[in-house]
N, C-alpha and C positions, 0 to 999 in steps of 0.2 A: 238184803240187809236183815229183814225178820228169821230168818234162816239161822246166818249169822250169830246174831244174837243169841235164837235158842240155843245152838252151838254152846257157845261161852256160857249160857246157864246150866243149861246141863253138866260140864265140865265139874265147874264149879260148886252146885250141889249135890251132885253124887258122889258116895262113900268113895274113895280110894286111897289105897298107900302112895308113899309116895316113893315110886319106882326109878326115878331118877339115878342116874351114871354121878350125878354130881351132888354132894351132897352140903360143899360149903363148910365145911367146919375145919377153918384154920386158924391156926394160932400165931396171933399177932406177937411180933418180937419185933417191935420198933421203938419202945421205952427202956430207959434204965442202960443206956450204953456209955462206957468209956472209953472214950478215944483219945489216943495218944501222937502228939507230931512234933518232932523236934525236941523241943524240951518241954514241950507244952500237953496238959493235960487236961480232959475237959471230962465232967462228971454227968451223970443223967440227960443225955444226951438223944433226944429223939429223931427217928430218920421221918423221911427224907432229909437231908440236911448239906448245905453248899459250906465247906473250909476256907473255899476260894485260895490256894495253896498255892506255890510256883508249881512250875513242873518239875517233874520226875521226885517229890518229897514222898519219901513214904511214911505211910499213917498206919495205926491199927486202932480197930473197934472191938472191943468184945465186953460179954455179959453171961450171965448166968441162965442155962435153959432150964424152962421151968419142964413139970413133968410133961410126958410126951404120949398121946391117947395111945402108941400100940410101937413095937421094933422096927415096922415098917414105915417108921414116917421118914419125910424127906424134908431138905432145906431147900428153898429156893429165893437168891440172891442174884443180883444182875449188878454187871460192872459194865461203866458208862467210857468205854476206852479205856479202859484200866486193866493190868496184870492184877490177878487176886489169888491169893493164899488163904484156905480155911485148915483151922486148928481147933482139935477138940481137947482139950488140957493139955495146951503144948504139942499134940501131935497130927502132924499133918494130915489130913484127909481129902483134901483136894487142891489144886491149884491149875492156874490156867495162864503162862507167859505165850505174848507174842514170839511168834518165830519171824526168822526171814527166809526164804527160800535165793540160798547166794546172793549174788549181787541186787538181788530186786525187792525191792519191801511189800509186802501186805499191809492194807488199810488198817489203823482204830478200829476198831467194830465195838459197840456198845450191846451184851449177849447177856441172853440169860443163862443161868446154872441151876439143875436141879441134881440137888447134891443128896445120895442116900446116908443119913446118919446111922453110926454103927452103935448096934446094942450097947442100952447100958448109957443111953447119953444123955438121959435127964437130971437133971441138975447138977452138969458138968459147964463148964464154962469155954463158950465157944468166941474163937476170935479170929478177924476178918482183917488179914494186911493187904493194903492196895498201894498202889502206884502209877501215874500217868502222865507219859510223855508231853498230853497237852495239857495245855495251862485251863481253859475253858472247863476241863471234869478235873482239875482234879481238885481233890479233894473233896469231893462228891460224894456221898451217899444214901446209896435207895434204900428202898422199904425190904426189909426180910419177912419172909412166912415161911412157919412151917407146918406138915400136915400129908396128907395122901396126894401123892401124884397125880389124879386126874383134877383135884379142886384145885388146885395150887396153877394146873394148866388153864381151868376153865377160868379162873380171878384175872388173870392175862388178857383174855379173850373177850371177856364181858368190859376189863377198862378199856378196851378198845376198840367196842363194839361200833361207836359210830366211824370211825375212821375208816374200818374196814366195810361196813355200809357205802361209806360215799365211796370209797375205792372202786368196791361194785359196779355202782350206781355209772361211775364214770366209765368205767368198761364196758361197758352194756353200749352206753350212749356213743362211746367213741365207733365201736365193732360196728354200731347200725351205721353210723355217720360213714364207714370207710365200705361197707355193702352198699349205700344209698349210692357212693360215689361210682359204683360199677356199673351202676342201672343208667343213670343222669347222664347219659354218653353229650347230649345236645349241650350241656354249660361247656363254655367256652373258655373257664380256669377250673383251677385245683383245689376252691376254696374249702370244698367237703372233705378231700383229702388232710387237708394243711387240719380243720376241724375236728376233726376226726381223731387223726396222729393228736394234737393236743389234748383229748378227752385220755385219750391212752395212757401215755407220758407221763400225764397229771394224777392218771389211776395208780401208775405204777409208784409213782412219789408219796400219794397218800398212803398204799398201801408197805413201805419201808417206812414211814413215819410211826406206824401203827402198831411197831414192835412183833410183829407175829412172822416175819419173815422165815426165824428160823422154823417154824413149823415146817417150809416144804425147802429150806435149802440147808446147810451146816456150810457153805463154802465163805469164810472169812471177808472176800475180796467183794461179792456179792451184796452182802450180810453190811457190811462196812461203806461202801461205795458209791452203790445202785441208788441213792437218795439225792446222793453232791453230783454224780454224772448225767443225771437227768435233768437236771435242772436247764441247763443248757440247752437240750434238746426240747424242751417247751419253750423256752426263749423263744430259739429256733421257728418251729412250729407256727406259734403266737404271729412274728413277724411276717413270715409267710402267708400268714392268713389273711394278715391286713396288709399285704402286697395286692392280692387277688380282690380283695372284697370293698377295701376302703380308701386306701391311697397307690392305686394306678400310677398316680400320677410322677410318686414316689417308688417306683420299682428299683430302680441303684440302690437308692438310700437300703431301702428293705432287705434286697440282698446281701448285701455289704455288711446290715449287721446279723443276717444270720452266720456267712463266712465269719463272723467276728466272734460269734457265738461257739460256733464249730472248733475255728482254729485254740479257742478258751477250756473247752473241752478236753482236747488233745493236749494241752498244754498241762491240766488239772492230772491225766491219766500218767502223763510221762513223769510230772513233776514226784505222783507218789510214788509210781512202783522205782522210780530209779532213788527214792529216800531223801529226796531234795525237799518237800515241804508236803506235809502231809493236807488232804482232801479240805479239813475243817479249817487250813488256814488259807489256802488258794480259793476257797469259796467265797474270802472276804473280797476278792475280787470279782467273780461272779456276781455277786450280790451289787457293786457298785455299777457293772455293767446292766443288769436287769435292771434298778434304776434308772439308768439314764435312758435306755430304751424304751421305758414306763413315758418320762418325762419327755423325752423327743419325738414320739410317736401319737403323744396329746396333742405336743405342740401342731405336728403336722396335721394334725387330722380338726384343731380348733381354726387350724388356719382354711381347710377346705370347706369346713362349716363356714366361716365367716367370709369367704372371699367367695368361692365359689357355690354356695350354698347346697354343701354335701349333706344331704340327709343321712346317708349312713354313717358318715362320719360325728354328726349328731350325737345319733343312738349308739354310738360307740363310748363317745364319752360322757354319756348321762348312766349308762349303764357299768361305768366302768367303776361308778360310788359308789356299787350294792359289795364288791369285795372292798373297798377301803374301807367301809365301813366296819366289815367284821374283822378283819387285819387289825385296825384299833382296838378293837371291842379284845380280840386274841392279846395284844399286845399288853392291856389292861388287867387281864386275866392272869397271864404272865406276870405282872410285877406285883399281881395280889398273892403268887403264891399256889393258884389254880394251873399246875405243870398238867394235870393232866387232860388240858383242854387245847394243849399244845397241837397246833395241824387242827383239829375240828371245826372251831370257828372258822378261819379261811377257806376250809374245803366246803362249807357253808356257802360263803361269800360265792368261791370261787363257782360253785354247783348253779347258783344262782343266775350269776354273769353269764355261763356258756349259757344253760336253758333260753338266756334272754335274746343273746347274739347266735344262737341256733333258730329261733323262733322267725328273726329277721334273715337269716340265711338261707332257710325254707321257704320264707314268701321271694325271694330274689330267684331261689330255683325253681318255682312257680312259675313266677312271671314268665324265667327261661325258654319254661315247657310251654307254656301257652304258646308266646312266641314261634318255639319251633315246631307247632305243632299246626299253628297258622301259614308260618312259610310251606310247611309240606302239604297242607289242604292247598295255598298257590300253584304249587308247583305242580300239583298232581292235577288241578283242575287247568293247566296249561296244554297239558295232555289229554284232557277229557272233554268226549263230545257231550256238551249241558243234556242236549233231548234224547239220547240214545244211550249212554252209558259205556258209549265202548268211544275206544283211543281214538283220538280227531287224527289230521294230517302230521302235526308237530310227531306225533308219538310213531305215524308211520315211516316218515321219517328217521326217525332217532330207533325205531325199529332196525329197516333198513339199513342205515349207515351202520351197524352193531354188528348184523349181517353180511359187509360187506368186509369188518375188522377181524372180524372173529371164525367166517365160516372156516369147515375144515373138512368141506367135500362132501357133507352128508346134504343129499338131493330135499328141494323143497318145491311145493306148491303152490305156484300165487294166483292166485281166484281178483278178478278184477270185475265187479258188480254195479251193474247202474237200474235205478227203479226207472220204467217204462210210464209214459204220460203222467209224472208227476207235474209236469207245469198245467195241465189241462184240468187235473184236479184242482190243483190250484184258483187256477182260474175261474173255473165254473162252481165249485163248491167249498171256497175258502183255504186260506192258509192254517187253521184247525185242523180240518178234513185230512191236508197235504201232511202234514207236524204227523196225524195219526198213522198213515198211511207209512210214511219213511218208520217209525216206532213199529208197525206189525212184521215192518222187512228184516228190522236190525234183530227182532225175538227170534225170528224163522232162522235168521245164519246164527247166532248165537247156538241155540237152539241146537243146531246140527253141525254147526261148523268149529264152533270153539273148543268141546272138545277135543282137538285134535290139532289147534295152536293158536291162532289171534285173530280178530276181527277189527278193522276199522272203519269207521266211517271219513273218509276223505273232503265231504263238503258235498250241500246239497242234497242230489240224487245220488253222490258216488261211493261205493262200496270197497273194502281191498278186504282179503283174508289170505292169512299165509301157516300153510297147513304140511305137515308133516305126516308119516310114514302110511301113505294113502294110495293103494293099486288105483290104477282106473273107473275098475267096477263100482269098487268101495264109494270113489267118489260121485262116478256118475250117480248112484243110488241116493247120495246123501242132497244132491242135489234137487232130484226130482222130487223127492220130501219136502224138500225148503219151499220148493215151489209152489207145490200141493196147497202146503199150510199160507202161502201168501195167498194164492185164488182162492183160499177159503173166506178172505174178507170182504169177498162179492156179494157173500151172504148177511152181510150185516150193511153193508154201505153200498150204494146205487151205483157205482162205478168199478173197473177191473183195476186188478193191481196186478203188474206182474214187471220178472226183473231179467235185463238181460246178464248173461254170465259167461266171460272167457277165462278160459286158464291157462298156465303154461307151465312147464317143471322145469328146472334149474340144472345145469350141466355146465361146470367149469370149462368142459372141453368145447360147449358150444357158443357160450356168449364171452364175449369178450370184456364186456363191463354190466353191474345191474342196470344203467341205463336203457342198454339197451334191450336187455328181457325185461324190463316194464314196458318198454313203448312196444315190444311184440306183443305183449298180454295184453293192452290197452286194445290193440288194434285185432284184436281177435274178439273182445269184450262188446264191440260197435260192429262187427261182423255178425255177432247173435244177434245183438239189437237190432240191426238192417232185418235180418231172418223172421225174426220176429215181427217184427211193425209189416213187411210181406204177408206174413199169415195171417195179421192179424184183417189186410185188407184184401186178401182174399177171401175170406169167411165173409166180410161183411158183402162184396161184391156177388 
């Protein structure tokens, strides 16, 4: 932060010009207009300004421009749905009519113009005929500037610097939210996903409210559309999420009205391009459905608080006051006259609300993970022997059986190992002693054995390991290792350790079931042992 800081001092009091692409000096042409409609004519006339007009009336504005800093300067006017004609004493210099492409109409688009003024037009008298099929613009009109083409761009961008912020903001959040969902394999619904898509959605909507569109597209339909089509698809979204997250219980209902959503959608897309009712007026139904969704979705989820005592249904509708809140606050702003707070406030709200229902979404796939990370320590310790570390019976088993599914001819090793007078340890110098002794055996096969495929301990004294691409030699050698390192514990503890070991290798052509090459490696295993416990009572004889 003190870094920081110096930062910004430094900035700030060292000499510079100022080098800046944008330099801000436009000239305001929003006083002193007369506009004319019907028979009616109105005198110094300031923009922004609502006629509130029927549709399709045409209107003209115009006024005198004052002088102009250089030949290069340009007009920049924007038509809110509307055909617009510019005229510089009577003679045309630009205009902009909707077309149709044959039978199929293109959306209203509400566009900016940056119109180049031709030499010679200061204090010529510039006028502005508009036109608009909907009732809602028309008679509208926005703010003119004129001035250099990058300030005139940057004045654009700076009013609508927070929209396009949250737009951001909500991109970011969605993108993580729909990565988070590919990792979170263990939740057992969609809810990241459904969250996710809604951050998106909602980006994409802010970011068409916010007027800069045309920057990266010029496509009418896009330009015009991508704002009323979306809206649905967050419905959508929304409903889905609280399918998964909050009312379970409610899964029809939820689906039902996302199809209802969808089908609104398709209906809104057919209704414009075929010319039957344009985007701005099919959204009056839109709007009535997200209401009732709003209101039916409270109802159900006040009811699972209250009947059921659904905590997250709870926190869904305590937290669903932080956007009504600014919704009012937006709507307030609106009827003071503040248009250009239009989308901000709610994207506020709405910024607000996900963070909060993200917040509780995270601890829900918390808990998830713990859970399943508890069931997989169960499971895994189902299969694992507590004092040795290596796979108990269950695991050789389900080894085996896997082996019995899956083999495909390739020969294997199965080593069948038992520790030698562990009960007598036992006996004579404790169940410690015995616990150490079986722990020095399972290190010694590890040790030399695992390398080369799996080791179990079966219970007790009993040993398995099942080993792969291993000559004879190889093994005998690894064997007599293992050994070594067992009777090397004679040197520390007063008693011998040692283990008997039989093996046998696997030939489809000679056994007819694993059954029964276990019980021949068993029985070769207690054939060392017999060998053994012989020598060992011959030495002592």
């Amino acid at each position: 932060m003190t870094f920081l800081v110096g930062i910004i001092y430094l900035a700030l009091t060292l000499p510079s010009e100022d080098y800046g692409l944008v330099k801000r000096n436009l000239i305001d042409l929003n006083e002193g207009w007369r506009v004319e409609y019907e028979d009616i004519t109105l005198q110094d006339v300031s923009f922004p300004r609502e006629l509130h007009l029927k549709e399709n009336t045409r209107y003209t504005a115009a006024r005198t421009l004052p002088t102009l800093p250089s030949d290069s300067a340009m007009l920049r006017v924007r038509s809110s749905m509307q055909d617009i004609i510019v005229y510089i004493d009577g003679v045309e210099i630009f205009r902009d009519l909707k077309g149709n492409s044959g039978w199929l109409t293109a959306p209203d688009a509400s566009l900016w113009h940056f119109l180049s003024l031709p030499e010679g037009s200061s204090g010529k008298e510039i006028t502005l005929e508009m036109v608009s099929p909907t009732r809602a613009f028309s008679g509208t009109l926005n703010e003119v500037y004129a001035g250099e083409g990058i300030d005139l761009l940057s004045q654009v961008i700076r009013a609508n610097a927070m929209k396009i912020i949250l737009s951001i903001l909500f991109l970011i959040l969605g993108i993580f939210m729909l990565i988070l969902s590919s990792f979170v394999n263990n939740l057992e619904d969609n809810r990241l996903i459904y969250l996710g898509g809604f951050a998106v959605l909602f980006s994409v909507w802010l970011f068409g409210e916010s007027k800069v569109l045309q920057l990266f597209t010029g496509n009418r339909f896009i330009i015009g559309g991508i704002s009323y089509m979306v809206i649905p698809l967050i419905a959508i979204s929304y409903v889905l999420f609280l399918k998964e997250s909050v009312l379970q219980k409610y899964k029809s209902v939820m689906v039902g009205l996302a199809i209802l959503f969808f089908v609104n959608l398709v209906g809104n897309v057919l209704l414009q391009v075929f010319g039957i009712l344009n985007f701005i007026s099919s959204m009056a139904l839109t709007v009535v459905l997200v209401s009732l969704m709003i209101v039916s979705s409270m109802v159900l989820m006040a009811i699972e608080w209250r009947m059921d005592g659904n905590l997250q249904a709870r926190t869904m509708i305590l937290s669903s006051f932080i956007p009504a809140v600014f919704l009012l606050a937006e709507v307030s702003t609106f009827l003071l006259g503040r248009y250009e707070m239009t989308g901000s406030l709610t994207g506020i709200g709405i910024l607000l609300f996900f963070l909060q229902i993200s917040y509780f979404t995270f601890r829900s796939v918390d808990k998830a993970i713990q859970s399943e990370r508890e069931s997989e320590f169960l499971k895994k310790m189902a299969y694992v022997d507590i004092l040795t570390g290596m796979g108990n019976r269950a695991a050789f088993e389900k080894y085996v059986d896997g082996l019995r599914k899956k083999h495909s001819g390739k020969q294997f090793r199965l080593a069948m190992m038992d520790i030698n007078n562990l009960k007598y340890i036992n006996d004579h110098f404790g169940h410690k002693e015995g616990d150490a002794a079986i722990r020095k055996c399972a290190k010694a096969m590890k040790k030399y054995l695992l390398p080369y495929g799996d080791c179990f301990r079966l219970g007790g004294d009993e040993f398995a390991a099942i080993l792969y691409d291993l000559d004879e030699e190889t093994y005998a050698h690894l064997i007599r290792c293992m050994r070594e390192e067992i009777h090397g514990v004679e040197n520390n503890h007063p008693y011998r350790v040692d283990i008997a070991v039989g093996s046998n290798v696997y030939q489809e052509d000679r056994f007819t079931d694993f059954g029964t090459f276990i019980h021949e490696t068993d029985l070769r295993m207690y054939e060392n042992k017999r060998k053994v416990k012989e020598n060992q009572l011959e030495v002592m004889g």
